[in-house]
C-alpha positions as YAML, in Angstrom:
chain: A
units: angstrom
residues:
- id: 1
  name: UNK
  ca: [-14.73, 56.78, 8.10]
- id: 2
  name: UNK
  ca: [-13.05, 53.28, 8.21]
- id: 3
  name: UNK
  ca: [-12.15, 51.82, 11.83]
- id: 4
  name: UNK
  ca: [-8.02, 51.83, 12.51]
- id: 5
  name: UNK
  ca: [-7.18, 47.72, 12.55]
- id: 6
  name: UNK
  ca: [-5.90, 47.07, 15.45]
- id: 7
  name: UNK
  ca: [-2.45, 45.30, 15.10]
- id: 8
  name: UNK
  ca: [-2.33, 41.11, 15.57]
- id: 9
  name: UNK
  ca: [-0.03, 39.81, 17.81]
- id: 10
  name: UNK
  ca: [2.78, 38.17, 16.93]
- id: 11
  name: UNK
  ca: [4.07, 34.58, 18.17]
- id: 12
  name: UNK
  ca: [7.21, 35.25, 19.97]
- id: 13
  name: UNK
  ca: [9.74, 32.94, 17.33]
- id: 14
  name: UNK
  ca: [10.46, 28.78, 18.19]
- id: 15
  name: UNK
  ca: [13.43, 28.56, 20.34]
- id: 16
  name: UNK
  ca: [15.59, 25.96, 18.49]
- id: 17
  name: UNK
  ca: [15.55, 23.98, 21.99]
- id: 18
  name: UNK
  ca: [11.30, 23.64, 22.11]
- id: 19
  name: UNK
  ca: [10.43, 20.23, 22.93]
- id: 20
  name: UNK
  ca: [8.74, 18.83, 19.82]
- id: 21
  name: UNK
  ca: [11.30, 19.08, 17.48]
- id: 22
  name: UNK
  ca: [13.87, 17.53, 20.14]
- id: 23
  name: UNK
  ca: [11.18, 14.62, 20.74]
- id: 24
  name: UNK
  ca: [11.87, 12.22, 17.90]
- id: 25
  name: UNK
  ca: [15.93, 12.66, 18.10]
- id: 26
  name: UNK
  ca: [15.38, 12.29, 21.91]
- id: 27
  name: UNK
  ca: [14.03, 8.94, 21.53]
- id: 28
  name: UNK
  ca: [16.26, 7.96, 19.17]
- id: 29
  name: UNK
  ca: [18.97, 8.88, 21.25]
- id: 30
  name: UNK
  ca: [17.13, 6.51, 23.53]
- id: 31
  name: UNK
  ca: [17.27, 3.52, 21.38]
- id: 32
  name: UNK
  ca: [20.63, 3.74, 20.73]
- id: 33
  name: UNK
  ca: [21.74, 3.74, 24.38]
- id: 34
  name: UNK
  ca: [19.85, 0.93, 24.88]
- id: 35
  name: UNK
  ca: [21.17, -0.66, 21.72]
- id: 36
  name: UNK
  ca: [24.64, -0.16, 23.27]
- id: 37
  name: UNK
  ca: [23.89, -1.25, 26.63]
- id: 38
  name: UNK
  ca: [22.09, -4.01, 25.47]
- id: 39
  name: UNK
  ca: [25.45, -5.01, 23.44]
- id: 40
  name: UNK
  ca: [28.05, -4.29, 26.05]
- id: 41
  name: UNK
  ca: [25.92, -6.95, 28.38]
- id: 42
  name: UNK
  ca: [25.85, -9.59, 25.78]
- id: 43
  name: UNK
  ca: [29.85, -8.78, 25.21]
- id: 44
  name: UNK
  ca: [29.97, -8.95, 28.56]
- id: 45
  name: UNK
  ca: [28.25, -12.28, 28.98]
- id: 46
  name: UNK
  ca: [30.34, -13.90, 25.91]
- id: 47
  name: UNK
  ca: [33.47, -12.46, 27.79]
- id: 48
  name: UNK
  ca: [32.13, -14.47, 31.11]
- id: 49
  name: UNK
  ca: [31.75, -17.75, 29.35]
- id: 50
  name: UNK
  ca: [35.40, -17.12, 27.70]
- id: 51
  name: UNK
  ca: [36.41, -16.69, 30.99]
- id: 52
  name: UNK
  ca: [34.74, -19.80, 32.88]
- id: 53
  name: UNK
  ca: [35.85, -21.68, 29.82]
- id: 54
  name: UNK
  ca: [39.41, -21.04, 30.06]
- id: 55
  name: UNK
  ca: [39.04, -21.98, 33.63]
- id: 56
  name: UNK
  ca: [37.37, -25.26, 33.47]
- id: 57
  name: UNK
  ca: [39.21, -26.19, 30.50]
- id: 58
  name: UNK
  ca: [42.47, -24.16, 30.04]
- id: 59
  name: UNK
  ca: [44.35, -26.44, 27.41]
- id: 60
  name: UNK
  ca: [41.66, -27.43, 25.80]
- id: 61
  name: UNK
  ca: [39.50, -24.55, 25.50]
- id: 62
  name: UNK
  ca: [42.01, -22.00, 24.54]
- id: 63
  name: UNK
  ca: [44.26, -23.67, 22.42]
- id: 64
  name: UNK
  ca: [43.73, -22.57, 18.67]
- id: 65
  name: UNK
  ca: [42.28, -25.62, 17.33]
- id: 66
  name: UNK
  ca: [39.23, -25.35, 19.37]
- id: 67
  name: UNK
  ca: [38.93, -21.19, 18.92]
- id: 68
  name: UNK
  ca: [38.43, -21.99, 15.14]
- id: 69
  name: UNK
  ca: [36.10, -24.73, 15.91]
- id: 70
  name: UNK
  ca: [33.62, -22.51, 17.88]
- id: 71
  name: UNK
  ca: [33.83, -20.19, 14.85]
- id: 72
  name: UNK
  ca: [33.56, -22.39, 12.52]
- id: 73
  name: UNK
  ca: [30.36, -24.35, 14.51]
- id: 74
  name: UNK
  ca: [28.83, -21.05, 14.76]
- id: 75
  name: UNK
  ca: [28.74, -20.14, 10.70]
- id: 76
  name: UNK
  ca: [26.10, -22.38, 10.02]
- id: 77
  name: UNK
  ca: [23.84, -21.80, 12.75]
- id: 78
  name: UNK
  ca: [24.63, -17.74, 11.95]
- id: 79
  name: UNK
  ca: [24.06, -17.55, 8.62]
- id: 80
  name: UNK
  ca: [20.71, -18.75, 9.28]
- id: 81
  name: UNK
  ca: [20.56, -16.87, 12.24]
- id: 82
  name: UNK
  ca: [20.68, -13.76, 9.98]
- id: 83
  name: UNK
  ca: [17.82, -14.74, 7.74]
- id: 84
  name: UNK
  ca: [15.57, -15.41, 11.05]
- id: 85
  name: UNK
  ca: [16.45, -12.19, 12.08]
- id: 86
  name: UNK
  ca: [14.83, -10.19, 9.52]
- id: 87
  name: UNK
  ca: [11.98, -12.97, 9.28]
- id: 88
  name: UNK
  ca: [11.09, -11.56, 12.82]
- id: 89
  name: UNK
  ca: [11.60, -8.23, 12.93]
- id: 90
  name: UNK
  ca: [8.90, -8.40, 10.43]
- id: 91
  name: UNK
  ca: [6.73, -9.87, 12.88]
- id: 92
  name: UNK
  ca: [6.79, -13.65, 11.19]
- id: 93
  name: UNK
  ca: [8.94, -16.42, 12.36]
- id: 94
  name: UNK
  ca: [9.95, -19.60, 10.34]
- id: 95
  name: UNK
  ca: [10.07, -22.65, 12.16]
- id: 96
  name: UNK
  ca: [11.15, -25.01, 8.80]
- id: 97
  name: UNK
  ca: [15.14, -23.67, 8.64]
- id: 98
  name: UNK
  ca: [16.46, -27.08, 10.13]
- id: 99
  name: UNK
  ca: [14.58, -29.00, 7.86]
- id: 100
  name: UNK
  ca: [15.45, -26.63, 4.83]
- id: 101
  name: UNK
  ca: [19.00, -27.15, 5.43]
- id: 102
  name: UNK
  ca: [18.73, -30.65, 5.95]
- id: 103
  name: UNK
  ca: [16.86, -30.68, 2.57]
- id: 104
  name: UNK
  ca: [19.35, -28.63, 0.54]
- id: 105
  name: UNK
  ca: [22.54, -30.44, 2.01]
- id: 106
  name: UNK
  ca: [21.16, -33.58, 0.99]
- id: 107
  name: UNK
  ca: [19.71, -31.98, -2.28]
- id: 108
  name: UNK
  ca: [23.06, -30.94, -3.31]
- id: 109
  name: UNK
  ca: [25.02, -34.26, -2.60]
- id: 110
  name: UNK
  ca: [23.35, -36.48, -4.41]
- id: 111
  name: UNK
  ca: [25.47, -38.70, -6.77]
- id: 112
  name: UNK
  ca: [23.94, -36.79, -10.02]
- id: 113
  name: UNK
  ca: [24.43, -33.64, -8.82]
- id: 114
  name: UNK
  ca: [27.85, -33.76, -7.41]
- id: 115
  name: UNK
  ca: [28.80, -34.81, -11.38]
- id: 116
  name: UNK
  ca: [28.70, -31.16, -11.77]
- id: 117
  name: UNK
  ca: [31.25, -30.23, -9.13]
- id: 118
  name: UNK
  ca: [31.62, -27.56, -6.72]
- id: 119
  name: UNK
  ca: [28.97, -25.06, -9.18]
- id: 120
  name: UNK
  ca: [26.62, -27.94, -8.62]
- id: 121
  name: UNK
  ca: [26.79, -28.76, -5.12]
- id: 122
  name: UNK
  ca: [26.38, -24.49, -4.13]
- id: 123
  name: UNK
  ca: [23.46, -24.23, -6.76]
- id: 124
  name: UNK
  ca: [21.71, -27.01, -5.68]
- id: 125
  name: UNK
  ca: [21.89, -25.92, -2.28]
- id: 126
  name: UNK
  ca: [20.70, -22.67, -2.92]
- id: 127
  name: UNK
  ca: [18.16, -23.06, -5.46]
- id: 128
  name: UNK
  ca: [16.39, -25.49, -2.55]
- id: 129
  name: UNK
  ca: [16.98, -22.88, -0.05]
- id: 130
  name: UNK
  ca: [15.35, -20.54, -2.41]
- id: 131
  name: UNK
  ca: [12.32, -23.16, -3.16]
- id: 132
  name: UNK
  ca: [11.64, -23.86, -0.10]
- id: 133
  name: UNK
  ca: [11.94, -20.43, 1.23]
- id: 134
  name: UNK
  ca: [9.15, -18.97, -1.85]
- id: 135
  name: UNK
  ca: [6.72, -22.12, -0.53]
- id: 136
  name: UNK
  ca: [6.52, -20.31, 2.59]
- id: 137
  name: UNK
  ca: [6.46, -16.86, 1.62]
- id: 138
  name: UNK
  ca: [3.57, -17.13, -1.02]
- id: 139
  name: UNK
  ca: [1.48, -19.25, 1.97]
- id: 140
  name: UNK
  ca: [2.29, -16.80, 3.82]
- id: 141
  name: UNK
  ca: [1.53, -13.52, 2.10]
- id: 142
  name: UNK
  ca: [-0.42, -14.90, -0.57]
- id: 143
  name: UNK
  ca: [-2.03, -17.93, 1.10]
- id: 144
  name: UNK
  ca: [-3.09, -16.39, 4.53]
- id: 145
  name: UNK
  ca: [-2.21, -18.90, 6.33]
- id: 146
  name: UNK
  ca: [-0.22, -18.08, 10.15]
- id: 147
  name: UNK
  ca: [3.18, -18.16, 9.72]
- id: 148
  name: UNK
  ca: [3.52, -20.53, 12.34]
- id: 149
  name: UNK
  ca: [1.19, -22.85, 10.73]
- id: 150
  name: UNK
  ca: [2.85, -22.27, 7.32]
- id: 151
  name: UNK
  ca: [6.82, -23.16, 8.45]
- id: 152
  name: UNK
  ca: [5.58, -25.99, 10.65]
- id: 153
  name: UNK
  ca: [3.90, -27.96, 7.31]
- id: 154
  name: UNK
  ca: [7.44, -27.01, 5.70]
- id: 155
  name: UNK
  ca: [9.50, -28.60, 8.45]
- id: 156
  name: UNK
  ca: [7.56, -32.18, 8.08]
- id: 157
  name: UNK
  ca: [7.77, -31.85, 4.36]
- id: 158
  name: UNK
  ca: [11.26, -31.10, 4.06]
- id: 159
  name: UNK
  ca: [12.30, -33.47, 6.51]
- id: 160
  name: UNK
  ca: [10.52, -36.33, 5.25]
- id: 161
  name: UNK
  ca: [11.77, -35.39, 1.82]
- id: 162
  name: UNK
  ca: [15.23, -35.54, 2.92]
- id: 163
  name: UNK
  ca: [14.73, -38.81, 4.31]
- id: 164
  name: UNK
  ca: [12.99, -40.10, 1.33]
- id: 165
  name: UNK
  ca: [15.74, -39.06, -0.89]
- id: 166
  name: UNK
  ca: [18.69, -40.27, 1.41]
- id: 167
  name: UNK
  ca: [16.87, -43.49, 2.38]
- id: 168
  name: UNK
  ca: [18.14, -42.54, 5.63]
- id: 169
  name: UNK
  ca: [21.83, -43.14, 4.92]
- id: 170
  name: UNK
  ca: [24.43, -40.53, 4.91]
- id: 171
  name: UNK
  ca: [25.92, -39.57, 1.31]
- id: 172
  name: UNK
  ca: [29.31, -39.12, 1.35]
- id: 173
  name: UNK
  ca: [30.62, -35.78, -0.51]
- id: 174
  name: UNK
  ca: [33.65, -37.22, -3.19]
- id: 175
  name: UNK
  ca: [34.17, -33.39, -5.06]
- id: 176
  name: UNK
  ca: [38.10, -32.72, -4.04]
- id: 177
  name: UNK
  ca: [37.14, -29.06, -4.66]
- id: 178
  name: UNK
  ca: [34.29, -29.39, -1.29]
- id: 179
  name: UNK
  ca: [36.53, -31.43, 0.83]
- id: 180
  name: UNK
  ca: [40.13, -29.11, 0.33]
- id: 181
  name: UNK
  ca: [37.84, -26.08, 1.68]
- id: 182
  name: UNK
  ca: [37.59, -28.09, 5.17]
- id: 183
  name: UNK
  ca: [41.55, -28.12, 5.44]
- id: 184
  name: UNK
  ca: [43.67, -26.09, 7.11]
- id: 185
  name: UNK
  ca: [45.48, -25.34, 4.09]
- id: 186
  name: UNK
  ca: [42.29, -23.53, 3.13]
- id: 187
  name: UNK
  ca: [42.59, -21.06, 5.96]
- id: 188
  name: UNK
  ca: [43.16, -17.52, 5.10]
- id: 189
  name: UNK
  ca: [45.54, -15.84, 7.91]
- id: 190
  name: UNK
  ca: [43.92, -18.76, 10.24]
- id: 191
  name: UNK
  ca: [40.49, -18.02, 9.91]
- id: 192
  name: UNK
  ca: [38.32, -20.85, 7.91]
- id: 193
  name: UNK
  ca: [36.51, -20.20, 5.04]
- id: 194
  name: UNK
  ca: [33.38, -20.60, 6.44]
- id: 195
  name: UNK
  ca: [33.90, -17.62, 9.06]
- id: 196
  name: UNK
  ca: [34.30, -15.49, 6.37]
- id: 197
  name: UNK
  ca: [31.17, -16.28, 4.81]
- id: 198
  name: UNK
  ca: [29.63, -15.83, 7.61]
- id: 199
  name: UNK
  ca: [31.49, -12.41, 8.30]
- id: 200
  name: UNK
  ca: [29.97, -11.23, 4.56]
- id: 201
  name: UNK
  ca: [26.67, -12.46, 5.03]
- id: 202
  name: UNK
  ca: [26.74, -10.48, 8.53]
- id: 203
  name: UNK
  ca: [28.31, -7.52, 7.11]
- id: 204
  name: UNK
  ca: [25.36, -7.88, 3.92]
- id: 205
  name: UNK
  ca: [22.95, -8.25, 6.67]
- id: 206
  name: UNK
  ca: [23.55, -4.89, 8.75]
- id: 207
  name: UNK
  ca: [23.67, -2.81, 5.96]
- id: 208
  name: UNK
  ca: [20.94, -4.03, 4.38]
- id: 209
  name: UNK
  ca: [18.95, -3.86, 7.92]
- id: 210
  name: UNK
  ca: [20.45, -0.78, 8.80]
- id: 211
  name: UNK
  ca: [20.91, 1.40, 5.30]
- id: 212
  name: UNK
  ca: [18.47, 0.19, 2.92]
- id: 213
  name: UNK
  ca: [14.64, 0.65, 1.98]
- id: 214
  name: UNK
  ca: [13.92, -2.69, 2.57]
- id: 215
  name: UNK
  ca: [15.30, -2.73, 6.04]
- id: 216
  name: UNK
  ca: [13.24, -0.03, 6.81]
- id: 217
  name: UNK
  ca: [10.35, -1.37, 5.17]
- id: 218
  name: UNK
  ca: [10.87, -4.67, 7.27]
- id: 219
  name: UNK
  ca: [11.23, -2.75, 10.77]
- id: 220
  name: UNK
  ca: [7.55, -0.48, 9.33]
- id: 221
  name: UNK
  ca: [5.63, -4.06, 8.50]
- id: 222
  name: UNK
  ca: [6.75, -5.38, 11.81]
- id: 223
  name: UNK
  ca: [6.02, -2.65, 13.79]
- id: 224
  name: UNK
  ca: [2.41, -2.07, 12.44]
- id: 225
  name: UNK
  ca: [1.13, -3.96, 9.62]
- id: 226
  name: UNK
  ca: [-1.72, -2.10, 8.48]
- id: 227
  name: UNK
  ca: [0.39, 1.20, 8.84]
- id: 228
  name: UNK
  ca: [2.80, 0.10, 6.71]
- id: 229
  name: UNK
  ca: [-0.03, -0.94, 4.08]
- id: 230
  name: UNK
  ca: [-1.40, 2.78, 4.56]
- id: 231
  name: UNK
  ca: [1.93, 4.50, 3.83]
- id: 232
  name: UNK
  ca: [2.23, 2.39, 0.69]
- id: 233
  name: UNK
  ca: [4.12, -0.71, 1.28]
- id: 234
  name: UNK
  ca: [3.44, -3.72, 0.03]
- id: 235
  name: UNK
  ca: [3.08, -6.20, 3.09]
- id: 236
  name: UNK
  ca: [2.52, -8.95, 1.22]
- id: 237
  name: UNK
  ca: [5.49, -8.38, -1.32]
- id: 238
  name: UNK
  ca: [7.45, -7.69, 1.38]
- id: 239
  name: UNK
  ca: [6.85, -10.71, 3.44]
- id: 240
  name: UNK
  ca: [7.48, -12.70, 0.34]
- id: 241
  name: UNK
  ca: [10.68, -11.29, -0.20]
- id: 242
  name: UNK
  ca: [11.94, -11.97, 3.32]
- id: 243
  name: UNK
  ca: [10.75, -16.19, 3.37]
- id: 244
  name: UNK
  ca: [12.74, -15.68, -0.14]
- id: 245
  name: UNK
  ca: [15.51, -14.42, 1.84]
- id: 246
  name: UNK
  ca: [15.64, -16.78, 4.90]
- id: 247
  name: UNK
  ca: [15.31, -19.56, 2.73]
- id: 248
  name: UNK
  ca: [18.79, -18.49, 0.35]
- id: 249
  name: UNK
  ca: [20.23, -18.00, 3.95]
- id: 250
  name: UNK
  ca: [19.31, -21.88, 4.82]
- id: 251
  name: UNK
  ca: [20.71, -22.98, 1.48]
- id: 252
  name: UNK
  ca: [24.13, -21.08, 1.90]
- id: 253
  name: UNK
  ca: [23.88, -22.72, 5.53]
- id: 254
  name: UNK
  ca: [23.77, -26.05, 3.95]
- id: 255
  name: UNK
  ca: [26.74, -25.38, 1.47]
- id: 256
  name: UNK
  ca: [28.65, -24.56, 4.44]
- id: 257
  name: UNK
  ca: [27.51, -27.62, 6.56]
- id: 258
  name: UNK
  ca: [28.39, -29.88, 3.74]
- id: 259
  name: UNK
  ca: [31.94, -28.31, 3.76]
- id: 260
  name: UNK
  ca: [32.33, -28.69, 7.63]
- id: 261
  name: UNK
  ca: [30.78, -32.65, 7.74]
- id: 262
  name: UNK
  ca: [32.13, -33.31, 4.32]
- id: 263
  name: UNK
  ca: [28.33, -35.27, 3.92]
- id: 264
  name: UNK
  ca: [24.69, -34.47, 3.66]
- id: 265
  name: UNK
  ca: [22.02, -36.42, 6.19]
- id: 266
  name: UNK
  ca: [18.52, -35.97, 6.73]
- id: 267
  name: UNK
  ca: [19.54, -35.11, 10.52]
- id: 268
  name: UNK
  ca: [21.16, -32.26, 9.42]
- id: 269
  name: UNK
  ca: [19.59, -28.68, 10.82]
- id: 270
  name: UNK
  ca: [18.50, -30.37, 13.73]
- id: 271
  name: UNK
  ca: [17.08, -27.49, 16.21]
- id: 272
  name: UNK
  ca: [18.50, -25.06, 14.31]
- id: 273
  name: UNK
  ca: [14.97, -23.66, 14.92]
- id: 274
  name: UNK
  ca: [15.53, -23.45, 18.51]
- id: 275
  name: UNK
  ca: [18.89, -21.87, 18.11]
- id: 276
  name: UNK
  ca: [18.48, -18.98, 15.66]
- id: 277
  name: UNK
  ca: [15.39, -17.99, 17.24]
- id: 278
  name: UNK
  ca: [17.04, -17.77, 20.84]
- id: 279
  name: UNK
  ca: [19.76, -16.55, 19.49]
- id: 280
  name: UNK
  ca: [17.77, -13.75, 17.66]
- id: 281
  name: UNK
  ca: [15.76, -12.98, 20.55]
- id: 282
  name: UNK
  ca: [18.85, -12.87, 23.30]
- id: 283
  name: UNK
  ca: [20.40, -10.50, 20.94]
- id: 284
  name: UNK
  ca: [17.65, -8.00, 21.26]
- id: 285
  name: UNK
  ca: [15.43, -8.70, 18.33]
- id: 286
  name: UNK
  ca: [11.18, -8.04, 19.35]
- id: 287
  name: UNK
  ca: [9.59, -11.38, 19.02]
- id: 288
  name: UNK
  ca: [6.44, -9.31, 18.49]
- id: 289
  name: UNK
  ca: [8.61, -7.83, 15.59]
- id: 290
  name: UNK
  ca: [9.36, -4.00, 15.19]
- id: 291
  name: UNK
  ca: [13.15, -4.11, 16.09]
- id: 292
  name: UNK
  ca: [16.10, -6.55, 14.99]
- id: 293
  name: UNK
  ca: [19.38, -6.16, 15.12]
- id: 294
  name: UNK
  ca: [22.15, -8.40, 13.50]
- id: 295
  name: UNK
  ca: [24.93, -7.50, 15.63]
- id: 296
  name: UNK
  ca: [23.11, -8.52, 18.73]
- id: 297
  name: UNK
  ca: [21.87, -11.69, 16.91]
- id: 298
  name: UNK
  ca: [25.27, -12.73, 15.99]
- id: 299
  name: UNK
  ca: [26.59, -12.43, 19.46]
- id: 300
  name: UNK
  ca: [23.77, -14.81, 20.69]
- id: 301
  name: UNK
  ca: [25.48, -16.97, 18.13]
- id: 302
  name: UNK
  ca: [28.65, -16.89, 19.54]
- id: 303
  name: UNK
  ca: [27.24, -17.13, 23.55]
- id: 304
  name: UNK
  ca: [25.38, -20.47, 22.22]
- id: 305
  name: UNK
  ca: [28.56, -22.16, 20.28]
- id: 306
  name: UNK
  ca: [30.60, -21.14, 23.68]
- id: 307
  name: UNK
  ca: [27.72, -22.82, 25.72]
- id: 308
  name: UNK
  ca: [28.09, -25.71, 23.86]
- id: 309
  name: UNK
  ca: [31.78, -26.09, 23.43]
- id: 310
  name: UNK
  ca: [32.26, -25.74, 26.82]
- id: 311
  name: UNK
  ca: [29.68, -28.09, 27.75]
- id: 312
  name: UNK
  ca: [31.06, -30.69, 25.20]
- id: 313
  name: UNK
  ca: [34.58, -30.19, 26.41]
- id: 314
  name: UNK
  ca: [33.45, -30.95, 30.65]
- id: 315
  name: UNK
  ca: [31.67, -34.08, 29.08]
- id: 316
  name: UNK
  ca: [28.26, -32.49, 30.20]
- id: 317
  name: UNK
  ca: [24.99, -34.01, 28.61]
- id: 318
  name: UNK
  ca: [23.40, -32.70, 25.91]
- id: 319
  name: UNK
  ca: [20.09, -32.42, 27.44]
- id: 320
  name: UNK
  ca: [21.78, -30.27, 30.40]
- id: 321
  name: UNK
  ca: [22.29, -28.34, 27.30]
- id: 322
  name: UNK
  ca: [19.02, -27.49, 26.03]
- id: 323
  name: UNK
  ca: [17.61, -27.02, 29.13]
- id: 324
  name: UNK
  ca: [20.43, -24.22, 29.85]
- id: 325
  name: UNK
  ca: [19.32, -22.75, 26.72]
- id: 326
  name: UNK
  ca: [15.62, -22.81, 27.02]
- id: 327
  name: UNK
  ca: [16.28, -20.93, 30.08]
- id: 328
  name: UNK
  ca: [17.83, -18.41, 28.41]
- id: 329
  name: UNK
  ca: [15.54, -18.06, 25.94]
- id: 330
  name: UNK
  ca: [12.69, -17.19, 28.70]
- id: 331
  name: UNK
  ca: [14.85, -15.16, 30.60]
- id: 332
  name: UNK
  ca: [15.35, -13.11, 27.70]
- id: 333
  name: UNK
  ca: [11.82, -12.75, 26.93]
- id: 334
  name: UNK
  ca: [11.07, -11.62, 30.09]
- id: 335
  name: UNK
  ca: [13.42, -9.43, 30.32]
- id: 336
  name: UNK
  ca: [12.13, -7.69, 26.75]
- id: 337
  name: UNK
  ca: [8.60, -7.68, 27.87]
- id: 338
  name: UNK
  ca: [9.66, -5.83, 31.20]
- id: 339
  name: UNK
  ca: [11.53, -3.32, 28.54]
- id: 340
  name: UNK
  ca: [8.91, -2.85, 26.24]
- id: 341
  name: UNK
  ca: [6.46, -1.67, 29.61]
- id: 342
  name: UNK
  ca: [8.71, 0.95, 30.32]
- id: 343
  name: UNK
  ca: [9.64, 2.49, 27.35]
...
């Protein structure tokens, strides 16, 4: 005689509001408060320095002019501001983007390659960028040497390239088609060319940050190297392909530099270093790596450039300058460390 089965019991069903599934949107729901809050303050503190600038300085600082100049100051420095930016969300940093630029302006303006024109001056400038930018990356990824270690040997080579090649004289840029881009006449709807490169380089940025497989591979390798090597991504690829693109980013840099100076030096870039990495890291980017943001990094552009013009325009020194700004480059580590222990 078989034995009646006695029935199982049955899991009462998920409610759709159970904890676990909510977790993950929860904390992204986190992030991007933070994100915005983190934003609105650094709005907030450009909005401040627009304010004490207009103060100190009404006629000056205001006028039109000078608006564009800040603008225009802060392309250069932003482009390569972007490329450091996704250098170290990956966890890496580059310390050689002065000296690239400074190499690629001075590249691209020699007397045998402005023969070739405007083509010649931006594919010079570029193709360095690019050079210099692969050096690092296959040290890098390929090499094993530190990053740090790695950039550092690229910023003495560089600049004592540029130097070598210059002689330590400034060349003079004679290509009608590189100087009439400096003009006013050049402006479209009074904004200079070189903000709108900038503005499509950010714009190329974000998205590819934001929307692409390779921004999210970027965040994954910064975040947790070996991780990312266990999910199958290719660390060391990856890292290549992000010295590849801060390098292109210092040799656009350059091709705008040698349309705001109308020249290429071997001083050019100098602590540009300094200023995309506090810039990067003000905006909210991890210096550990894990997190970047462009937005955030170009509004560290734009405090910096107002920091500057503002201390230019009250005749302050420029040491009073860099010591304002190493400030706020610790204040906003701290400040990043004190919000990575509470999250």
């Amino acid at each position: 005689m078989t034995q009646p089965v006695s029935p199982q019991p049955v899991s009462p069903p998920r409610d759709s509001t159970d904890k676990v599934p909510q977790a993950q949107p929860a904390a992204w729901r986190g992030l991007v408060v933070r994100a915005d809050i983190r934003t609105l303050s650094l709005l907030g503190v450009l909005a401040a320095l627009v304010l004490i600038g207009g103060i100190t300085k009404p006629d000056e600082f205001l006028d039109t002019r000078n608006l564009q100049l800040v603008l225009t100051q802060g392309s250069v420095i932003g482009v390569v501001t972007v490329g450091m930016t996704f250098v170290i969300t990956s966890g890496g940093i580059d310390l050689s983007v002065g000296a690239i630029v400074a190499l690629a302006s001075v590249w691209a303006t020699t007397l045998a390659t402005q023969e070739y024109g405007f083509g010649g001056i931006l594919f010079t400038s570029v193709l360095v960028g690019l050079g210099c930018g692969l050096v690092n990356g296959l040290l890098i990824a390929y090499g094993g040497m530190v990053p740090f270690i790695a950039t550092l040997a690229m910023l003495a080579s560089a600049r004592g390239l540029a130097l070598q090649i210059t002689d330590g004289k400034t060349q003079i840029v004679t290509s009608d088609s590189i100087l009439d881009l400096g003009e006013r006449d050049s402006y479209v709807l009074g904004v200079p060319p070189l903000v709108l490169v900038f503005a499509v380089v950010t714009i190329i940025g974000w998205l590819v940050l934001n929307r692409t497989t390779f921004g999210r591979r970027t965040v994954a390798v910064g975040g947790n190297a070996e991780a990312a090597r266990l999910a199958g991504i290719d660390v060391r690829r990856q890292r290549l392909y992000l010295y590849l693109l801060s390098g292109l980013c210092c040799g656009i840099a350059a091709f705008l530099l040698i349309i705001l100076s109308g020249s290429g030096q071997n001083t050019n870039g100098n602590l540009y270093e300094l200023d995309a990495i506090a810039a990067a890291i003000i905006g909210g980017t991890l210096l550990s790596g894990g997190r970047g943001t462009i937005v955030g990094s170009v509004l560290g552009v734009l405090i910096f450039t107002t920091i500057t013009n503002i201390f230019a325009l009250n005749n302050l020194q420029s040491d009073v300058q860099q010591i304002a700004k190493g400030a706020i480059i610790v204040a906003a580590v701290l400040v990043q460390r004190r919000t990575a222990s509470t999250t």
